[in-house]
Each structure stands twice: as structure tokens, then as C-alpha cells.
C-alpha positions in Angstrom: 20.9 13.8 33.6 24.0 16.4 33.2 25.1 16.3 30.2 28.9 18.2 31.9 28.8 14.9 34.6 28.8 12.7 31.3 31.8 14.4 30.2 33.5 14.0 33.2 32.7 10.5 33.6 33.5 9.6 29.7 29.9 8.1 29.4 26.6 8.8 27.6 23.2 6.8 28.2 24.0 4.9 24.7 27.3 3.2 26.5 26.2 2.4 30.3 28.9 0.2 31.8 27.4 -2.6 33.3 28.7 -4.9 36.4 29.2 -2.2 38.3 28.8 -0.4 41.9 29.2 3.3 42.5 29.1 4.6 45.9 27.6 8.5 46.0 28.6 10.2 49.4 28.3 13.4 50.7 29.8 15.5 53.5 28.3 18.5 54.8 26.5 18.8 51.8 23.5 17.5 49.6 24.5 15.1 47.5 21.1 14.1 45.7 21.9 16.0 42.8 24.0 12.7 41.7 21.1 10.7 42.8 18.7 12.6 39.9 21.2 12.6 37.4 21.9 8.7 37.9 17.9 8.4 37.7 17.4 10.2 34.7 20.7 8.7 33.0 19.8 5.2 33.4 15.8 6.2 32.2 17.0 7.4 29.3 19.7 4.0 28.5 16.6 2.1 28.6 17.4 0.0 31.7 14.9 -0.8 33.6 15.3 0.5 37.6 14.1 -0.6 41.2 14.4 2.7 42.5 14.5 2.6 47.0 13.6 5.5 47.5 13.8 6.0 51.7 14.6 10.4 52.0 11.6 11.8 49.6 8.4 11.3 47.9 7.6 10.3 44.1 6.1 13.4 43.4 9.9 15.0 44.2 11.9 12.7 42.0 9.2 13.1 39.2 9.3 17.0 39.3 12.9 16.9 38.8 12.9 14.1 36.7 10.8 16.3 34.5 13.2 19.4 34.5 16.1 16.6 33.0 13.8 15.5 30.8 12.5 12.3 32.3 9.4 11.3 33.5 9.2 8.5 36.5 5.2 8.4 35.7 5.7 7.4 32.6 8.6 5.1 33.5 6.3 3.2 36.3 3.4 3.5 34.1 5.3 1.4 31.4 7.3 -0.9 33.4 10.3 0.6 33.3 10.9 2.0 36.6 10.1 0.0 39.9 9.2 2.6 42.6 9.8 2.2 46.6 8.4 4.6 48.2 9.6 4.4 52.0 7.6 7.6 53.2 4.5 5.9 52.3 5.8 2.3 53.0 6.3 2.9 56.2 2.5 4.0 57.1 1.7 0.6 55.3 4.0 -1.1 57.6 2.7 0.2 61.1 -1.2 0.9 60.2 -2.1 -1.9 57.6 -2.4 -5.5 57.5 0.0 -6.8 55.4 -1.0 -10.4 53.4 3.1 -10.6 52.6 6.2 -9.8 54.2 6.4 -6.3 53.3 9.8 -4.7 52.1 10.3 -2.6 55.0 9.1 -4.9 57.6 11.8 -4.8 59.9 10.1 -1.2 61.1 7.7 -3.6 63.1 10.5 -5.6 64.8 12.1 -5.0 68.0 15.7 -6.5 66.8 15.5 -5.1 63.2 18.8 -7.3 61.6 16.8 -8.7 58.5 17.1 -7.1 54.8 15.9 -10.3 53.4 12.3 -8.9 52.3 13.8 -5.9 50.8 16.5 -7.9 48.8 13.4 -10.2 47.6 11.6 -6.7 46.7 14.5 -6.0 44.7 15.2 -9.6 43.0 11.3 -9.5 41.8 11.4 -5.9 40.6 14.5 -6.8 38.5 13.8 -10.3 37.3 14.5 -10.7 33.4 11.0 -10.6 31.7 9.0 -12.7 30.0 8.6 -13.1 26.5 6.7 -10.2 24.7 7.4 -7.7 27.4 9.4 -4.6 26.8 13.2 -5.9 26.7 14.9 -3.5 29.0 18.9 -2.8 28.3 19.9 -4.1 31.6 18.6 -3.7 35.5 19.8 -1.2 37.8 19.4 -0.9 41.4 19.1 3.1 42.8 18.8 3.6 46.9 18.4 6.6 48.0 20.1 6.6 51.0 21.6 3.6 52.8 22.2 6.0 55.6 18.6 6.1 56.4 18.7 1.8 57.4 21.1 2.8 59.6 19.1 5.6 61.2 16.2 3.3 61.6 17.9 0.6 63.8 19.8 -1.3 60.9 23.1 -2.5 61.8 25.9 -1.8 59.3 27.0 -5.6 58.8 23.0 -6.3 57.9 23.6 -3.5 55.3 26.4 -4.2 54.0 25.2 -8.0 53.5 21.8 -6.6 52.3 24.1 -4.9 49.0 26.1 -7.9 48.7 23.1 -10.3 48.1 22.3 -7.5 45.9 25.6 -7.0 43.7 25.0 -11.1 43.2 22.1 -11.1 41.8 21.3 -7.4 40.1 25.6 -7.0 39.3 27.0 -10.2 39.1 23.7 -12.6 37.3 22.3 -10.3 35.7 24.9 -8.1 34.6 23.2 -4.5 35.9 24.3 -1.7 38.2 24.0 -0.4 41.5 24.2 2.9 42.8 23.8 4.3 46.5 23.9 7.4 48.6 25.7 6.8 51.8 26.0 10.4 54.1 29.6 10.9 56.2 28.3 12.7 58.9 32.2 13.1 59.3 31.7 12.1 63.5 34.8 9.4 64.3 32.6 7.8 66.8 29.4 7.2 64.4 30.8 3.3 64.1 28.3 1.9 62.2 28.1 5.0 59.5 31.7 4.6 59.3 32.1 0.9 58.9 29.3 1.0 56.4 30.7 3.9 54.2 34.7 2.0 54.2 32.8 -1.1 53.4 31.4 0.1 50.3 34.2 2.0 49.4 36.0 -1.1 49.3 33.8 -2.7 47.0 33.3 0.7 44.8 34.4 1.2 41.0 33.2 4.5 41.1 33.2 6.9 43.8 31.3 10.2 43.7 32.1 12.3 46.7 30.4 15.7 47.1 31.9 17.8 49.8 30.8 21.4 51.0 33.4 24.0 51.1 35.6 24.7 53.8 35.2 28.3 53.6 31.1 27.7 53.7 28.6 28.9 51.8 29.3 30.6 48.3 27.2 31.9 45.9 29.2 31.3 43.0 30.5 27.8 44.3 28.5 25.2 45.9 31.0 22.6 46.7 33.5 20.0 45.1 33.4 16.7 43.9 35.7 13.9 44.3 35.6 11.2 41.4 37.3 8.2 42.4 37.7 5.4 39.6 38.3 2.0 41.2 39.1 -1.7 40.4 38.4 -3.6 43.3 40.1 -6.6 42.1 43.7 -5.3 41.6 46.2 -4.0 43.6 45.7 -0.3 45.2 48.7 1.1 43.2 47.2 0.0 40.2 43.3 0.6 41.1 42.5 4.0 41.9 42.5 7.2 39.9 40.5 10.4 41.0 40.2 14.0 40.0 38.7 17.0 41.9 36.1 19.7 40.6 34.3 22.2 41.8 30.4 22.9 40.8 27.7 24.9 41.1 23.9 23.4 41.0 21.8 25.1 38.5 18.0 25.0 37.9 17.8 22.1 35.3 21.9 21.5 35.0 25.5 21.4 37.2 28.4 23.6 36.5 31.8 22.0 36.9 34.9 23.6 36.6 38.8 23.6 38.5 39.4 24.3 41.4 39.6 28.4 41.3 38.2 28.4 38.0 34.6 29.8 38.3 33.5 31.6 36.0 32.8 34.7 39.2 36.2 34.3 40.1 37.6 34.6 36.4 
């Protein structure tokens, strides 16, 4: 978690909104630093997560984790945190008998246009708990990135129905959170990228865009971010409010500051 991303957010683990989507993007750029801080920030508000993780192992996550001052072990170990490993999943999927629809099983079909077994991962990872288990503060779905469906033969509109089912049962039931990473590859004729990213903008109320400079690599400066604040269900006058900072990724923390305002400039 970065404590400066709190700031600029106006929210701390102890006051977690809940009900809400929030769309991370990034644009020739890595934008998985939001996806750790998100991680860590919802550990440490005591929510319990189903964490889809399709880009990178455990074992990644958890050594960051550990340098914001989480740890996923513990978190699985205790019930907290619902893992998805889709590096692994996916040797389980093509080498291994499965006894149940596995969560990634439309890697085995020819005409992949089915979410419904990941959905039913997620509902079952989330699902309030029983009486003298831990009582979690609220459930939050993490995916890490939708891109990656797309890239494996999933259609946009199955996506996009996929988070839908999703925002009715983790957002809209059970009063939780969602948060994905969605890449903008930034090519006008990637259709299905494009109609997946404006689809979830659209349903957004907070937007975290992280964009690499224009002028390339900087030592000092390792891109900008775009916070867009969002209510879906009023007019677009009266909905959207965004600000612009620059940052630069640290070791165990972000740097945000103005535009022209690093501290190497200054």
C-alpha cells in the first residue's frame, strides 16, 4: 500500500468505500504498481479477496506484498485471501483430469465464449461465511489483467458480461469491490481491447490511468497518472472529476508530485 496514493485518493484502509468498480489501465507503461497497492490496501481493511491473478506467480505478489507490509501467505493461510493462480491453472487445465469444471476451462474449448466457471470460482471464494469463521469487513474482487482473457481467445462482450455478473453479486449483494487492470495497447483497430476498455470505463467510479511519458524514459520521472472520479448514474457534466500527477516508482513506495514538479527538476 502507498501511503502518498491514499492521500491522493482521500482514503485509508480504516474507510474503504464499498459498492464500487475501479478500472486500472495502462498505456505504454506498467501499471501493476496499482495492482500491489490495491492488494495490500484491501489486506490490511480486513476484507477478504478473490484475487485472479492471470500475468504472474504467487511467489511475485507475495515478495512485494511483503516489502508493503502484507503477507498473501498468511492471508491464504487464514482465509483471508482467495488465490487464482492462472500460470499454474492453466497446466491443470491441459495436463490434469479435472473432477469439476475448472475456472479456466475455456483454455480446453475450441469456441472459448464461457466465463461462467470463473464467475462461480469467484461467487464461492466470496460467499458470506458461516458462523464462527473470521468475519471479514467486506469481499473484494482483484484481476490481474482482463487483458489477458482477451489474449487467450475471449471475446470482449463475454468479458464484459463475465464483470457484470460479477458487480451483481460481489458489488451490488454483497456490498464489496472490484478492481481490474485492463492494458490500452493504444492500436485503433485492436476492437475487442477497445470495446472492452470503453465498456468498463462506462461502468467505472474510479479510473486509475498510468501513462508513460511522451518524451520516454526518465530517470527522475517514470510516468503520469490520471485519476478519474466517476458516478455512473448521473449525468457526464455532473459525474466526472480528474486530476493528473506525475510519479516515480520506488523500492517499497511511489512518489507523486505536479506535473514539472520533481524534486530533480526543482
Amino acid at each position: 500500500m502507498f501511503p502518498e496514493l491514499n492521500n491522493l485518493l482521500n482514503t485509508t484502509p480504516d474507510r474503504a468505500e464499498q459498492g464500487k468498480l475501479t478500472l486500472l489501465c495502462d498505456a505504454n507503461t506498467d501499471g501493476s504498481f496499482l495492482v500491489h497497492h490495491f492488494l495490500s490496501f484491501y489486506l490490511k481493511a480486513n476484507c477478504k479477496v478473490c484475487f485472479v491473478a492471470l500475468i504472474q506467480s504467487f511467489s511475485h505478489y507475495n515478495i512485494v506484498g511483503q516489502k508493503l507490509g502484507v503477507s498473501l501467505t498468511v492471508a491464504r493461510e487464514c482465509g483471508q485471501l482467495v488465490f487464482l493462480e492462472g500460470l499454474k491453472s492453466s497446466v491443470d487445465v491441459f495436463f490434469r483430469a479435472q473432477a469439476e469444471p475448472h475456472p479456466l476451462q475455456f483454455l480446453r474449448e475450441a469456441n472459448a465464449e464461457n466465463l461462467q466457471p470463473l464467475y462461480e470460482f469467484v461467487r464461492e471464494a466470496l460467499k458470506p461465511v458461516d458462523d464462527g469463521e473470521a468475519a471479514w469487513r467486506c469481499p473484494v474482487l482483484l484481476v490481474d489483467d482482463l487483458s489477458v482473457l482477451l489474449s487467450l481467445g475471449m471475446g470482449a462482450v463475454a468479458v464484459l458480461d463475465f464483470i457484470h455478473y460479477c458487480r451483481a453479486t460481489v458489488c451490488w449483494e454483497r456490498k464489496g469491490n472490484i478492481v481490474a487492470l485492463v492494458h490500452d495497447s493504444g492500436d485503433t483497430e485492436d476492437e475487442e481491447n477497445n470495446i472492452l476498455l470503453n465498456g468498463l470505463s462506462h461502468q467505472s467510479h474510479l479510473i486509475l490511468r498510468a501513462e508513460g511519458l511522451a518524451t520516454g524514459f526518465c530517470r527522475d520521472v517514470h510516468g503520469q497518472l490520471r485519476i478519474l472520479w466517476r458516478t455512473p448514474s448521473q449525468p457526464t457534466t455532473q459525474r466526472d472529476w480528474s486530476l493528473t500527477y506525475q510519479y516515480k516508482i520506488q523500492d517499497k513506495s511511489v512518489s507523486f508530485f505536479a506535473k514539472g514538479m520533481s524534486p530533480a527538476v526543482l
